[in-house]
DRENDO-338691 format. One record per atom (N, C-alpha, C, O): residue number from 1; residue in three letters; atom name; x negated, y, z. Coordinates in nm, 2 decimals. Each point is the difference from the previous one (the first is absolute). Layout:
<recs>
@resi: NUM resn: ala name: CA xx: X yy: Y zz: Z
...
</recs>
This chain:
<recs>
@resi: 1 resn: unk name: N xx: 3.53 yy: -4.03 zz: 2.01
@resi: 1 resn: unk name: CA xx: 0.09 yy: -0.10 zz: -0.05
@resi: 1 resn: unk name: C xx: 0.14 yy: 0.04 zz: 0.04
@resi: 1 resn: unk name: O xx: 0.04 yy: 0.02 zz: 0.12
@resi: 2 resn: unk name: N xx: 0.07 yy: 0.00 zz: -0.26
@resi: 2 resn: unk name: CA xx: 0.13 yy: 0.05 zz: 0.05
@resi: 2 resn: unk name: C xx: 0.10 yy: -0.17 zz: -0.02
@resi: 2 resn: unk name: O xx: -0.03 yy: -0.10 zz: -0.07
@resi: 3 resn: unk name: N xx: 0.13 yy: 0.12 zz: 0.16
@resi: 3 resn: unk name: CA xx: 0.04 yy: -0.16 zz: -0.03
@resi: 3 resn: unk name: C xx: 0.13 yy: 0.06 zz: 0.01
@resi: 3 resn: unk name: O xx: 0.03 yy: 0.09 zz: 0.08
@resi: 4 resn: unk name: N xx: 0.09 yy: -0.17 zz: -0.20
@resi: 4 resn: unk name: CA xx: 0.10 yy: 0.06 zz: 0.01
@resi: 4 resn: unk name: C xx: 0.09 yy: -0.10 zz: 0.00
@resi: 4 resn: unk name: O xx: 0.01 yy: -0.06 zz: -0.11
@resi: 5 resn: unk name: N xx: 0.10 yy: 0.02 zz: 0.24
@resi: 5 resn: unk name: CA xx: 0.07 yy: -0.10 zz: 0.04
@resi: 5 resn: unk name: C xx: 0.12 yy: 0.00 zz: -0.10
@resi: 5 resn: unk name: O xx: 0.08 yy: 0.10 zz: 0.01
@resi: 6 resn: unk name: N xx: -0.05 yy: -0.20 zz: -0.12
@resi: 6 resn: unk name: CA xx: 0.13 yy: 0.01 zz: -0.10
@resi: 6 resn: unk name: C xx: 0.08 yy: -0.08 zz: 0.07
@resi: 6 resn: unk name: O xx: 0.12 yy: 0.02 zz: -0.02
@resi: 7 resn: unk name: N xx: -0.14 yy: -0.10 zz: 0.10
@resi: 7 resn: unk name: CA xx: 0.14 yy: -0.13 zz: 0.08
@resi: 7 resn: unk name: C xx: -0.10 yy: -0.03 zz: 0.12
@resi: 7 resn: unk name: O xx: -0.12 yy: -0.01 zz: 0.00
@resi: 8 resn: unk name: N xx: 0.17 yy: -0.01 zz: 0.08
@resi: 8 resn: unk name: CA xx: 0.01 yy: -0.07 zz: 0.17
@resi: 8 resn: unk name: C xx: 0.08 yy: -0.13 zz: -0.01
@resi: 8 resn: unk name: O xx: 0.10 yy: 0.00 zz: -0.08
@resi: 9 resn: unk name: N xx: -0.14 yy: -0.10 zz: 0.16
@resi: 9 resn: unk name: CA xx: 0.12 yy: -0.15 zz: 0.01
@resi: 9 resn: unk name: C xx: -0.04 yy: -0.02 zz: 0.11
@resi: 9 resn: unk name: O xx: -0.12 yy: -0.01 zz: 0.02
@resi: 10 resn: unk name: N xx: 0.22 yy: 0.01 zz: 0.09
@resi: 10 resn: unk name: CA xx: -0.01 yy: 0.03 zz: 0.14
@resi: 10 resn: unk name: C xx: 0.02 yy: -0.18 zz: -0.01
@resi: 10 resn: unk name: O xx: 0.06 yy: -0.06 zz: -0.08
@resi: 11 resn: unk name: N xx: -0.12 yy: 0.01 zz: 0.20
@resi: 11 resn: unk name: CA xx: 0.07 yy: -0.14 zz: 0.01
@resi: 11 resn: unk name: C xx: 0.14 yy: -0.06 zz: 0.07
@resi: 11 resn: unk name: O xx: 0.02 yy: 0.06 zz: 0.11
@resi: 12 resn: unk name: N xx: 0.04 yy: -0.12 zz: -0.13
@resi: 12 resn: unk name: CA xx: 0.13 yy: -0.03 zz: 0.07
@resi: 12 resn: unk name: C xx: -0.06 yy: -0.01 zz: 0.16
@resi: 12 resn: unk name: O xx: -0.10 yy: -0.07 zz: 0.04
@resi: 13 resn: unk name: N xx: 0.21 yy: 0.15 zz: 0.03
@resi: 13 resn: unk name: CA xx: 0.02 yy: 0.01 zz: 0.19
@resi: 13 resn: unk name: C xx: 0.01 yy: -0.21 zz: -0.03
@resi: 13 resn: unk name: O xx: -0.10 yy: -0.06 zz: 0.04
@resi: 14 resn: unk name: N xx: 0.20 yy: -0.02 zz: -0.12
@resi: 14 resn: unk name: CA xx: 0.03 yy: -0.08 zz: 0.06
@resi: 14 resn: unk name: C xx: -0.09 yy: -0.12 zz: -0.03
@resi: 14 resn: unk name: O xx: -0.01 yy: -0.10 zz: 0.07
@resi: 15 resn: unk name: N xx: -0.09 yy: 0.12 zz: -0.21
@resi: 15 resn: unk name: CA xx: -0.14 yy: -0.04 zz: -0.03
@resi: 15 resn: unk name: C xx: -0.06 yy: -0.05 zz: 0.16
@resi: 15 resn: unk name: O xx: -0.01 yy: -0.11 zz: 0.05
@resi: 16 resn: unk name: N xx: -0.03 yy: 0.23 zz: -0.01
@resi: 16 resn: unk name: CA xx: -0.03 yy: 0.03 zz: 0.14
@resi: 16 resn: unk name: C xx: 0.07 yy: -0.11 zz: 0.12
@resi: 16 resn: unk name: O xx: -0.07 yy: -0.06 zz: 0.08
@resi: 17 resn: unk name: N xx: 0.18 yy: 0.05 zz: -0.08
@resi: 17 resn: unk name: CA xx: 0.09 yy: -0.03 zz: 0.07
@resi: 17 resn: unk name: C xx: -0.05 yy: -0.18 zz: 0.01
@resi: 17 resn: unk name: O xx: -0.05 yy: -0.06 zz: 0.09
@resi: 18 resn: unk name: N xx: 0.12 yy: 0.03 zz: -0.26
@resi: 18 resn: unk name: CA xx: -0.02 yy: -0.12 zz: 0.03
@resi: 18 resn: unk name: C xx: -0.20 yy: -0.06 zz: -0.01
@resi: 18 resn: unk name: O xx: -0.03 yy: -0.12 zz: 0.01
@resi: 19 resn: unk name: N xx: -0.03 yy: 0.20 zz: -0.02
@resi: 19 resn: unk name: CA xx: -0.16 yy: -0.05 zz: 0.02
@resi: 19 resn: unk name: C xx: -0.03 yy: -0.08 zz: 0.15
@resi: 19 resn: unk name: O xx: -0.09 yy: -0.07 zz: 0.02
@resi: 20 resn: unk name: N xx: 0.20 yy: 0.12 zz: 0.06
@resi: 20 resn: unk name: CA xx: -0.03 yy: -0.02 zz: 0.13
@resi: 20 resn: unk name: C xx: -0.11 yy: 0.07 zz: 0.08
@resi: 20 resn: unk name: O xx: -0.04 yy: -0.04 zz: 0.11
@resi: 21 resn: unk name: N xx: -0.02 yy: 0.14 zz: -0.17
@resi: 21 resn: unk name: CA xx: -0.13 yy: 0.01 zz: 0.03
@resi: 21 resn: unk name: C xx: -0.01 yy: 0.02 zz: 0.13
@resi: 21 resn: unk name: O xx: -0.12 yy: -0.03 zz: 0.03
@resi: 22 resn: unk name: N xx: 0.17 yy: 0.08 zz: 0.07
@resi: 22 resn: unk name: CA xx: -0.01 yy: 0.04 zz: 0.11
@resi: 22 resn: unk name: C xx: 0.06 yy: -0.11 zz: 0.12
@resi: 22 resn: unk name: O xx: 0.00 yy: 0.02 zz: 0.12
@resi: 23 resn: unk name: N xx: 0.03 yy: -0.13 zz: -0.19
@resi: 23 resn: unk name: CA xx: 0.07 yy: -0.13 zz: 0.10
@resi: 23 resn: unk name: C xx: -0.13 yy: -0.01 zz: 0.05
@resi: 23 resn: unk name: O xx: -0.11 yy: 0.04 zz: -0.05
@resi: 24 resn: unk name: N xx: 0.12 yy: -0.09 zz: 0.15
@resi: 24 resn: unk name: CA xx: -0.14 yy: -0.10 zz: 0.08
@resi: 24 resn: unk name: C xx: -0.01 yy: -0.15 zz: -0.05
@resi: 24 resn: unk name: O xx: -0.10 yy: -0.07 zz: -0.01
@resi: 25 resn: unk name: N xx: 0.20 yy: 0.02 zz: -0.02
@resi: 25 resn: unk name: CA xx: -0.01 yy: -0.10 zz: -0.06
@resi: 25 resn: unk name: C xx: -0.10 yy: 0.02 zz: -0.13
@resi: 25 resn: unk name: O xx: -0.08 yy: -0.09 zz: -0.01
@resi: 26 resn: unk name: N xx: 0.07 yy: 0.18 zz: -0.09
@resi: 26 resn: unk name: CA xx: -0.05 yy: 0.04 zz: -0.10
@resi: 26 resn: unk name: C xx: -0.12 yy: 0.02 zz: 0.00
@resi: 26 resn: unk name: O xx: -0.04 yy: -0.01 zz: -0.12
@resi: 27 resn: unk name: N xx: -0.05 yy: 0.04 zz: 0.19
@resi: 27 resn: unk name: CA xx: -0.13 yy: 0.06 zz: 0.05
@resi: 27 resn: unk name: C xx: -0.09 yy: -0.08 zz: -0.03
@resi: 27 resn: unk name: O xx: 0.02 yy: -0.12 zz: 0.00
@resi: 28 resn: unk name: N xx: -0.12 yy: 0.17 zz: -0.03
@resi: 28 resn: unk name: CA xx: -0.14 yy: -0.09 zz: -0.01
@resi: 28 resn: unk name: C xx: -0.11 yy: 0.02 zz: 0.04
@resi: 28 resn: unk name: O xx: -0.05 yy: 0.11 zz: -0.04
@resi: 29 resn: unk name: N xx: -0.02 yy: -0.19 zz: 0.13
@resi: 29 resn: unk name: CA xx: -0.08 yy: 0.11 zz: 0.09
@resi: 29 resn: unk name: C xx: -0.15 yy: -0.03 zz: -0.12
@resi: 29 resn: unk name: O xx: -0.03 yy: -0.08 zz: -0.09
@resi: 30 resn: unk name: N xx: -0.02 yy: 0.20 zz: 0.13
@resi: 30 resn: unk name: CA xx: -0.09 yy: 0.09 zz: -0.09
@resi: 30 resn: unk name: C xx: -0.11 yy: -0.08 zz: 0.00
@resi: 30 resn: unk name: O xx: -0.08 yy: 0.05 zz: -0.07
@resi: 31 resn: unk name: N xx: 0.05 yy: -0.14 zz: 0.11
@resi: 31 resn: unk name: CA xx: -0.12 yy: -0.09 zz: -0.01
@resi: 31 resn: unk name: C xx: 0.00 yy: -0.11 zz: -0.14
@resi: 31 resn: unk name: O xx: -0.10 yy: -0.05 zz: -0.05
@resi: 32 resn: unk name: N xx: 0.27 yy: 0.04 zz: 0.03
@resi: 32 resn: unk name: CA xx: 0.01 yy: -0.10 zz: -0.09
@resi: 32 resn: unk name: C xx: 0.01 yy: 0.10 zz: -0.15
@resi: 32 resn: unk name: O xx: 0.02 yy: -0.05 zz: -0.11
@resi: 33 resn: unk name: N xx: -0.03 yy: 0.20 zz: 0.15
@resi: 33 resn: unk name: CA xx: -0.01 yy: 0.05 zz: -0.16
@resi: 33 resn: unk name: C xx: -0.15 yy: 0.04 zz: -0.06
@resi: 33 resn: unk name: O xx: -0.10 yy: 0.01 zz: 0.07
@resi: 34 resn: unk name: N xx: 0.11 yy: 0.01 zz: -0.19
@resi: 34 resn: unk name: CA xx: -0.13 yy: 0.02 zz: -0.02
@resi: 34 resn: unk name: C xx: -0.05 yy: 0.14 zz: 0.01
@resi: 34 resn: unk name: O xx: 0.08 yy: 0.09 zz: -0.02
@resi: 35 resn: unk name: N xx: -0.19 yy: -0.06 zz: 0.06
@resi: 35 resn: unk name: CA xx: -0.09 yy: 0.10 zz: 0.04
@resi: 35 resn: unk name: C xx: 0.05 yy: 0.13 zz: -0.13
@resi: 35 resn: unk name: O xx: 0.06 yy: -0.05 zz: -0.10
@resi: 36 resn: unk name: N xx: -0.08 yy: 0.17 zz: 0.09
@resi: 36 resn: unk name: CA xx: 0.01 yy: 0.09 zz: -0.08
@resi: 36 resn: unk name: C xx: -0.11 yy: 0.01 zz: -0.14
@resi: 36 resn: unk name: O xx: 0.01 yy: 0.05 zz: -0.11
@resi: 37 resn: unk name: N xx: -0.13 yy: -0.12 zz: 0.19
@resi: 37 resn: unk name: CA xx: -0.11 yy: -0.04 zz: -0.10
@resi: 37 resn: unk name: C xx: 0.01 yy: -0.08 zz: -0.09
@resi: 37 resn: unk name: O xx: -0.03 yy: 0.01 zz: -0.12
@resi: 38 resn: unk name: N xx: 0.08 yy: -0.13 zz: 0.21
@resi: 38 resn: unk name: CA xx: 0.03 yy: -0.12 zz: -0.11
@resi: 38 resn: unk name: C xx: 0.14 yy: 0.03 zz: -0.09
@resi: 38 resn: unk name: O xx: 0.01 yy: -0.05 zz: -0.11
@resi: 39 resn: unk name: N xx: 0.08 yy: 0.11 zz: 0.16
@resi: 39 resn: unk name: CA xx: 0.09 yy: 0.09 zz: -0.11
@resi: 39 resn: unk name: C xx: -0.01 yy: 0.09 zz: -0.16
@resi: 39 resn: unk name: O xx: 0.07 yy: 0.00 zz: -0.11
@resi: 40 resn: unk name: N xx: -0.22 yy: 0.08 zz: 0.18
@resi: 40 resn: unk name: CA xx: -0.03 yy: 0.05 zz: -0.10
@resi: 40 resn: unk name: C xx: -0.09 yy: -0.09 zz: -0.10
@resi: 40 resn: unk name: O xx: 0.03 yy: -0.03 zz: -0.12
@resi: 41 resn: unk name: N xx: -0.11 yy: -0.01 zz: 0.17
@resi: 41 resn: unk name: CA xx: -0.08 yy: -0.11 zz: -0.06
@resi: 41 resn: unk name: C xx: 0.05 yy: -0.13 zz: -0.10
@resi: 41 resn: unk name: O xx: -0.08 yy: -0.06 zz: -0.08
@resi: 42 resn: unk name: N xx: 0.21 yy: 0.02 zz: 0.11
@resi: 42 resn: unk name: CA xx: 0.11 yy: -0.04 zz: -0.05
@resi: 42 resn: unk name: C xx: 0.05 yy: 0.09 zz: -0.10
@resi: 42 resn: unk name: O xx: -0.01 yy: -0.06 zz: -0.11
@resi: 43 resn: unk name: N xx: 0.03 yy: 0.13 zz: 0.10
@resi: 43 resn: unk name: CA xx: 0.10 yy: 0.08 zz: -0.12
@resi: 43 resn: unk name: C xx: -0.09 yy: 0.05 zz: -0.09
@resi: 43 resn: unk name: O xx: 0.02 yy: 0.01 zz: -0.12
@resi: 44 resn: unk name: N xx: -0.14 yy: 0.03 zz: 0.20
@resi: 44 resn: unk name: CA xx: -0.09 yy: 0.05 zz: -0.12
@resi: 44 resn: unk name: C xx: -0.10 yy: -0.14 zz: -0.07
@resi: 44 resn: unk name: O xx: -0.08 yy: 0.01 zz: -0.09
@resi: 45 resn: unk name: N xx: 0.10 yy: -0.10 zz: 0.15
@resi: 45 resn: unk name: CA xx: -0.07 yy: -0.14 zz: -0.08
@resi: 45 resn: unk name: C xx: -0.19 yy: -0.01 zz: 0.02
@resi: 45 resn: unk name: O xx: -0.09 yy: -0.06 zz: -0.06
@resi: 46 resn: unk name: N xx: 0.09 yy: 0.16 zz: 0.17
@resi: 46 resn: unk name: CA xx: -0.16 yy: -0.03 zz: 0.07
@resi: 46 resn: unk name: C xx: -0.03 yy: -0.11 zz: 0.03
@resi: 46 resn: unk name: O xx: 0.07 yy: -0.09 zz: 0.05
@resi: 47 resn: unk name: N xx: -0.18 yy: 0.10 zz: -0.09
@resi: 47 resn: unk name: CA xx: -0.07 yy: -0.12 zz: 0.06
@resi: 47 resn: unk name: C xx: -0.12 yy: 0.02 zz: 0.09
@resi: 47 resn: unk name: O xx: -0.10 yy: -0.07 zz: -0.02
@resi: 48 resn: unk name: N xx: 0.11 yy: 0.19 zz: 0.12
@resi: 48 resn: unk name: CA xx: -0.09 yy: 0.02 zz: 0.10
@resi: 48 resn: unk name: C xx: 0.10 yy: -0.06 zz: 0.16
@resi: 48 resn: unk name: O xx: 0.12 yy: 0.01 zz: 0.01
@resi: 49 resn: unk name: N xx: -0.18 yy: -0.05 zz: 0.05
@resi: 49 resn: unk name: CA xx: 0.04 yy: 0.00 zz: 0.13
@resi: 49 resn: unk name: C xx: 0.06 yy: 0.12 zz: 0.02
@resi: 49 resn: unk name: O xx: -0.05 yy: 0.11 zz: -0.03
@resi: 50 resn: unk name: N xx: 0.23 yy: -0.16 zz: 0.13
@resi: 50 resn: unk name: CA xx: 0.08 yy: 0.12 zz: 0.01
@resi: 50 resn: unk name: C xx: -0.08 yy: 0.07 zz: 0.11
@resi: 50 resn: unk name: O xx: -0.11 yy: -0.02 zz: 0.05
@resi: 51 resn: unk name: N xx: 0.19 yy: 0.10 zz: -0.01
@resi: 51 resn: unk name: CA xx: -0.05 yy: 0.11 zz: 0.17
@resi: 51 resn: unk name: C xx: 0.02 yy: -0.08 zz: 0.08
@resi: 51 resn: unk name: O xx: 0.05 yy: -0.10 zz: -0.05
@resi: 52 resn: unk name: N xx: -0.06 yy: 0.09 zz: 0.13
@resi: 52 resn: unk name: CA xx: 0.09 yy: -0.04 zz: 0.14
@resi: 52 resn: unk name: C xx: 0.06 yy: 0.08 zz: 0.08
@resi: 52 resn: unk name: O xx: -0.04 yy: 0.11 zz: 0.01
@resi: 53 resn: unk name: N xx: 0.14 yy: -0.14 zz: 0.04
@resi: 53 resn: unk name: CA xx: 0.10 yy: 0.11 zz: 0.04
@resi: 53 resn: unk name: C xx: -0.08 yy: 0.11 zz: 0.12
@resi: 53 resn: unk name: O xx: 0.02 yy: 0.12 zz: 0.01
@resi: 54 resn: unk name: N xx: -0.10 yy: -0.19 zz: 0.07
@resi: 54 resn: unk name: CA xx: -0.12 yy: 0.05 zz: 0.07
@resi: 54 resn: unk name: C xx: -0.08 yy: 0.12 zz: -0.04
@resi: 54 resn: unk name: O xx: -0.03 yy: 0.10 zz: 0.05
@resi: 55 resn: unk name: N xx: -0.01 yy: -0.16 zz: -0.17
@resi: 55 resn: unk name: CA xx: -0.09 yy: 0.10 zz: -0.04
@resi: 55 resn: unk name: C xx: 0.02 yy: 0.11 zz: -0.09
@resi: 55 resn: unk name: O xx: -0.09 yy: 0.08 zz: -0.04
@resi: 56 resn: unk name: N xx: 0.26 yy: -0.08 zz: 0.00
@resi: 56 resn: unk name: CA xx: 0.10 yy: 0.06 zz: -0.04
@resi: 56 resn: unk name: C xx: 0.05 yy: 0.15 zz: 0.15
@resi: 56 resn: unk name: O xx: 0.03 yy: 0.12 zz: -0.01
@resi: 57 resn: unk name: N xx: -0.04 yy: -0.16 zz: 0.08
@resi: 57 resn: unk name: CA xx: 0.06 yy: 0.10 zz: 0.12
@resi: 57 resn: unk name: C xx: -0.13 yy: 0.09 zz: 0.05
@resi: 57 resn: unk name: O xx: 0.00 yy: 0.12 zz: 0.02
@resi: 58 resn: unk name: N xx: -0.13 yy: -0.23 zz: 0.01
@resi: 58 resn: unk name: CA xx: -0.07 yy: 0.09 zz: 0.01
@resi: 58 resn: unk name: C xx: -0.07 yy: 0.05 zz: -0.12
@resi: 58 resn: unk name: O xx: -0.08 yy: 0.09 zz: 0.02
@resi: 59 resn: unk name: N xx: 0.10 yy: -0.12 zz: -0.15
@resi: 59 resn: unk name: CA xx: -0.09 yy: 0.15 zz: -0.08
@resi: 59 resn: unk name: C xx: 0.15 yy: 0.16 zz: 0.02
@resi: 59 resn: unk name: O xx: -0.03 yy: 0.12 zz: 0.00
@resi: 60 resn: unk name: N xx: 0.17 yy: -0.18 zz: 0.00
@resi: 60 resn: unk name: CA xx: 0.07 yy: 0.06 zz: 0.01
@resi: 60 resn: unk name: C xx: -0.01 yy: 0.14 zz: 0.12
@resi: 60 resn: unk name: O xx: 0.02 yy: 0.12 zz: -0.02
@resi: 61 resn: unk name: N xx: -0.03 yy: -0.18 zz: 0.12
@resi: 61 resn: unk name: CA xx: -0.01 yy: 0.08 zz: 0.11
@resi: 61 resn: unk name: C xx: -0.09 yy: 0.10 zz: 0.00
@resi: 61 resn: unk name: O xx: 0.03 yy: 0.11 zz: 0.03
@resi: 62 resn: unk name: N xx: -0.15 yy: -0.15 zz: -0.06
@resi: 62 resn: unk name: CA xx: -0.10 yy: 0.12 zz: -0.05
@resi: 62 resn: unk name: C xx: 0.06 yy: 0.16 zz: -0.03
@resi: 62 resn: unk name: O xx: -0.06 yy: 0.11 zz: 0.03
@resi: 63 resn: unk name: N xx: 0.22 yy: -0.14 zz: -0.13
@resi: 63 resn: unk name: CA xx: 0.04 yy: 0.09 zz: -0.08
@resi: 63 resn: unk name: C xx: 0.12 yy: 0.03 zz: 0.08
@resi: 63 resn: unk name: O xx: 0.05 yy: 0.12 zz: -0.02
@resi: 64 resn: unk name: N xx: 0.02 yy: -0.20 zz: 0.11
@resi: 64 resn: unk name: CA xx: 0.15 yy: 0.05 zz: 0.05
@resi: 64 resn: unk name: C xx: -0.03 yy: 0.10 zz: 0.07
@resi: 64 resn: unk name: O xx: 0.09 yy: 0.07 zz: 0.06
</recs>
């Protein structure tokens, strides 16, 4: 597979800037987002039970 880049769109530094993303005020601790399973499982419109983030790290590790 040859892939050939015609335009790049970098995003704005101040995009970035005002997101806040890095304030501590901003943060959300990781329990209140959703798992990577239930992400995918969401976009692709499954209807199987997502992963669980658990059982996501360990089939993972197997391979790191």
């Amino acid at each position: 597979m040859v892939i050939k880049v015609e335009e790049v769109f970098l995003y704005c530094a101040k995009a970035f800037m005002r997101s806040r993303l890095w304030h501590e005020d901003s943060k959300i601790e990781r329990s209140e987002l959703p798992t990577m399973g239930q992400m995918l499982s969401d976009q692709s419109g499954s209807n199987e039970t997502p992963e669980t983030q658990e059982a996501m790290v360990k089939r993972y590790q197997k391979d790191l």
